[in-house]
N, C-alpha and C positions, 0 to 999 in steps of 0.2 A: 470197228464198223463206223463208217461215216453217217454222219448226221441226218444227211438225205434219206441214205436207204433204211436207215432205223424209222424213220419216219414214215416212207415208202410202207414199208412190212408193218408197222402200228394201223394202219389206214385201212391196208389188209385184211389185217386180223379182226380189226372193227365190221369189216362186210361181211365179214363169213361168219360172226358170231351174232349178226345182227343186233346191234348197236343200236338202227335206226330202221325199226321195223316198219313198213307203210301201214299194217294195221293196228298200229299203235296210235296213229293221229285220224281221227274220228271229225270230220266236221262238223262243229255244233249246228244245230237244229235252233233257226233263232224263229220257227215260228210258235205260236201261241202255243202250248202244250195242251191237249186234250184229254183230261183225267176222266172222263165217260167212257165206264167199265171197265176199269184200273183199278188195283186196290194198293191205297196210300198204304206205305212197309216202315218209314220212316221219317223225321222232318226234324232238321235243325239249324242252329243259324252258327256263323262260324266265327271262328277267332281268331285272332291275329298270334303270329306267333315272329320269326322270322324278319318278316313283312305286314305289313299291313294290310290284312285280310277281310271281308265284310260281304254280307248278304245272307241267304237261306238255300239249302240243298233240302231236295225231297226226294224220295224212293218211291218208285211205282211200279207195279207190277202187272202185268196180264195173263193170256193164257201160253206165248209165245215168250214173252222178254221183258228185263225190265229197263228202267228207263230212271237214269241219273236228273235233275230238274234244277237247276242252279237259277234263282229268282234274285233282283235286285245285284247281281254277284260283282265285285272288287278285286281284287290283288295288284301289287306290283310284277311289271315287266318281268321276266327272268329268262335266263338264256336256256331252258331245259326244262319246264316246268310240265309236269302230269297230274292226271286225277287217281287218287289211289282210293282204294277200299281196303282199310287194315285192321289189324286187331289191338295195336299200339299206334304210340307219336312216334315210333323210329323206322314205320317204315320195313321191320323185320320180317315179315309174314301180308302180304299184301296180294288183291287182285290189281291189276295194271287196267282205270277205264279208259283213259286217252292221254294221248299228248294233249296238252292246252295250250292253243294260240290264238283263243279271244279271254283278255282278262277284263269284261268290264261287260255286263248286261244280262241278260234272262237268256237261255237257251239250255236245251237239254242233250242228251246222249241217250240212245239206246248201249246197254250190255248184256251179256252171256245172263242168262236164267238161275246159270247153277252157280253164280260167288252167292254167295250167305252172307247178307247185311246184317244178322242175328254176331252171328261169331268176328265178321269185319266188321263193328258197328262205326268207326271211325272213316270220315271223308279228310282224306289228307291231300293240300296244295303242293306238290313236293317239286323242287328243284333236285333232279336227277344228275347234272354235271357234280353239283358241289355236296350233295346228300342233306340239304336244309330243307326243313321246314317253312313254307311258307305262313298256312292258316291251315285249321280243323275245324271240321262241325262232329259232335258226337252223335250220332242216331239215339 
């Protein structure tokens, strides 16, 4: 098989399995976050692992959804990089909250109700092409 069409059909196979889901990349929310009648679920500050990771993640809840809260937040650049909710540092068992393509400032995410920050208490920076860790905060 030539190079091309192995390539070709790799490219493929990446559409149809969706690779590169559009509701995977969430636009951060960089206005002020409004914790009036929210109920704080968790707060931690993060760590470098990887890369060089820094700031605070918070958990919030309401009657509808919650809402991811990255204050002060850091990392380095990466070519893949997502917000996970896991129950470890490998990333094995995870909710998916966004692709990340702002690494530097305060903004939040709304997510689904039903991940359990109790059982995923871990906020993991994950580069997805190469499987590293970038930084974790532990709830």
């Amino acid at each position: 098989m030539k190079t091309s069409t192995f390539l070709l059909l790799a490219c493929l196979c990446c559409s149809f399995l969706g690779c590169d889901k559009k509701e995977d990349n969430q636009t951060p929310n960089t206005d002020t976050f409004d914790a009036n009648g929210k109920t704080l679920l968790g707060s931690a500050n993060f760590s470098s692992a990887a890369h060089a990771t820094s700031g605070t993640v918070k958990v919030y809840s309401d009657n509808t959804s919650k809402y991811l809260v990255l204050e002060n937040f850091k990392t380095d650049k990466g070519p893949d990089l997502y917000i996970y909710l896991s129950n470890d540092l490998k990333a094995t068992n995870f909710s998916n909250i966004t692709k990340l393509d702002q690494y530097s400032g305060s903004f939040f995410f709304k997510f689904d109700k039903t991940v359990d920050e109790k059982t995923k208490d871990k906020v993991l920076i994950w580069c997805k092409q190469f499987s590293v860790l970038f930084g974790s905060a532990d709830l």
